[in-house]
C-alpha positions as CSV (number, residue, x, y, z in Angstrom):
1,X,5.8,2.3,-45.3
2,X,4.2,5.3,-44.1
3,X,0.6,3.8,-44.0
4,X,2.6,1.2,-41.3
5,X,4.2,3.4,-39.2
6,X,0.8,5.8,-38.6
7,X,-1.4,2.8,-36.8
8,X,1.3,1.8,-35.3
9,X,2.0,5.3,-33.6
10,X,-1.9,5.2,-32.8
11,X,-1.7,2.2,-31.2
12,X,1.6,3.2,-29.4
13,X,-0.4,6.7,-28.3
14,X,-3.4,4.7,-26.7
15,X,-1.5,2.3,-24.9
16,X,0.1,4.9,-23.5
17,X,-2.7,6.8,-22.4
18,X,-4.3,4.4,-21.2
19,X,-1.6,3.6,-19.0
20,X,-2.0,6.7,-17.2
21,X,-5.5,6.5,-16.6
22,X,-5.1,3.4,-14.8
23,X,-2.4,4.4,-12.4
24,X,-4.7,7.4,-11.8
25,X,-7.2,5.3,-10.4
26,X,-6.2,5.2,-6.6
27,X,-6.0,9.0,-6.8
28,X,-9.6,9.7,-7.7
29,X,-12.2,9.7,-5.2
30,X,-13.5,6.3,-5.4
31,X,-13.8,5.4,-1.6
32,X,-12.5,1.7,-2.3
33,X,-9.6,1.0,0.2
34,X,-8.9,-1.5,2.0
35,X,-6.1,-0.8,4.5
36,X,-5.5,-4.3,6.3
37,X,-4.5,-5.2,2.4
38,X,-2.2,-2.5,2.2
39,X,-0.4,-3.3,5.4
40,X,-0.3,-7.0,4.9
41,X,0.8,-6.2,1.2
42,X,4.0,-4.1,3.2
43,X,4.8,-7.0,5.6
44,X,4.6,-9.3,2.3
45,X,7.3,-7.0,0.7
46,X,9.4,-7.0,3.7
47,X,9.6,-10.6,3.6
48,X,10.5,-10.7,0.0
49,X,12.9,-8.6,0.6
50,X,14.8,-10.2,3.5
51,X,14.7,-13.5,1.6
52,X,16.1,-12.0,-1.3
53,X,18.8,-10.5,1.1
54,X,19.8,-14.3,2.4
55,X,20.0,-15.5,-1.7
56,X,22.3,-12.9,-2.2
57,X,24.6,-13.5,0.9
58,X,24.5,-17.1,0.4
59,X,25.6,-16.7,-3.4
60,X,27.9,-14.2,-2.7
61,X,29.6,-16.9,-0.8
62,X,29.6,-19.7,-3.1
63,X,32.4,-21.1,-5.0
64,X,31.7,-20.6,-8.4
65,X,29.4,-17.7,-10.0
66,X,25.9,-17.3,-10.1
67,X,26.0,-13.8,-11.3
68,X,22.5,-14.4,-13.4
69,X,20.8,-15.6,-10.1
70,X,22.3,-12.6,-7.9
71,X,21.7,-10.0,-10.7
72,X,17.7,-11.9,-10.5
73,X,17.9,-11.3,-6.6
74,X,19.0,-7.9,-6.3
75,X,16.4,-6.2,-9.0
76,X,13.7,-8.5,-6.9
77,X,14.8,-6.7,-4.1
78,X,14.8,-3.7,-5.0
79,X,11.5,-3.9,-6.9
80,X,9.5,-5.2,-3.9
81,X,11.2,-2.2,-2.2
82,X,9.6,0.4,-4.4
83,X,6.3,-1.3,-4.3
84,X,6.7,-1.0,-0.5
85,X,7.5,2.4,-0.8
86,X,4.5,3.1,-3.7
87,X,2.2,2.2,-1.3
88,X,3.4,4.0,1.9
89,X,3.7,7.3,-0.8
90,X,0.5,6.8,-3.2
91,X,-1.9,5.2,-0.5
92,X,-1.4,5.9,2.7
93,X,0.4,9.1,2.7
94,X,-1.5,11.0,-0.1
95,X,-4.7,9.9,0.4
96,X,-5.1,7.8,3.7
97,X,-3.6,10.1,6.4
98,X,-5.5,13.3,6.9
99,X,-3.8,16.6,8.4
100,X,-6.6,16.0,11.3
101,X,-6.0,12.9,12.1
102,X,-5.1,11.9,15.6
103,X,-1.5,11.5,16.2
104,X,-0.8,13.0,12.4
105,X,2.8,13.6,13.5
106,X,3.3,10.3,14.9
107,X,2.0,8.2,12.0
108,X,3.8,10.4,9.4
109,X,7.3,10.4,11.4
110,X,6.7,6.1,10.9
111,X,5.6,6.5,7.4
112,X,9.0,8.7,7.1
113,X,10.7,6.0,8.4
114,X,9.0,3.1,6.9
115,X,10.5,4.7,3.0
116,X,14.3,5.3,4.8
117,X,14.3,1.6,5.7
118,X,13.0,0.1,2.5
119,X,15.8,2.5,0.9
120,X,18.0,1.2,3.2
121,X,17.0,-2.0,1.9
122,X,17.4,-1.7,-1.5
123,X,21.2,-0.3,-0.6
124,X,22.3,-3.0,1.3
125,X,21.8,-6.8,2.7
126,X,21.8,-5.5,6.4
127,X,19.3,-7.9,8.1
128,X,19.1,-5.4,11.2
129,X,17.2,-3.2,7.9
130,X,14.4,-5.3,7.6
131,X,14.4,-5.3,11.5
132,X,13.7,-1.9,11.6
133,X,11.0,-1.9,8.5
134,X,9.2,-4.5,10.3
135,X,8.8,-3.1,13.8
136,X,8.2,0.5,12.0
137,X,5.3,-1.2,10.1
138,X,3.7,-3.1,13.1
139,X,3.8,0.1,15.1
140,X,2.2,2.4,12.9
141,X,-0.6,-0.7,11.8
142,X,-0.9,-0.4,15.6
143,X,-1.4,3.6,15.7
144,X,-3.3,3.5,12.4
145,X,-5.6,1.1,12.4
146,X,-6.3,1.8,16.6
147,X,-8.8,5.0,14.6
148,X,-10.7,2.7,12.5
């Protein structure tokens, strides 16, 4: 039994490991990025989001339950949420926007307001949320990318 359980707890302790190192990766300074991605990737989680938003209305309002299909629509809401908010945290506000940039304050108070709208999302079905997320996203591509 025991000779079992010790490669198993190896193999347990390296996959583990090793999923730290890779999440690491973005933090290290590799120079890759590619920031039109990283915005495009936000406006592709905003529209996930919002059409997860419309699923759930619409089977809120049908006649007989769906509850496995709304349960499926609310966790893919709220996971395209934190993605959203993974990359406005992890790329853009720790390693893409520097103290000197132009207009720090201005890009940060959108970034701010960028994560309070995708919470915002992930609390509720209010369309006028992804309204906001959006026009917060095109303004600070707008501001952000005007410097590269």
């Amino acid at each position: 039994m025991t000779k079992r359980i010790i490669p198993a707890l190896l193999t347990l302790v390296v996959v583990v490991c090793s999923a730290q190192i890779s999440r690491a990766h973005c933090e290290i300074p590799c120079g890759i990025y590619d920031d039109p991605l990283r915005i495009t990737l936000l406006f592709e989680h905003i529209t996930t989001m919002e059409k997860s938003m419309r699923q759930i209305a619409t089977l809120e309002k049908a006649d007989h339950a769906h509850a496995n299909q709304l349960v499926r629509w609310v966790m893919n809401k709220e996971q395209h949420a934190d993605k959203f908010q993974h990359i406005v945290t992890q790329y853009f506000m720790t390693q893409r926007l520097k103290f000197d940039a132009k207009l720090y304050d201005k890009k940060l108070a959108l970034l701010h307001q960028m994560l309070i709208y995708a919470m915002k999302c992930k609390q509720t079905i209010d369309l006028d949320n992804i309204g906001k997320l959006r026009e917060a996203v095109t303004e600070f591509r707008d501001l952000y990318m005007s410097d590269k």
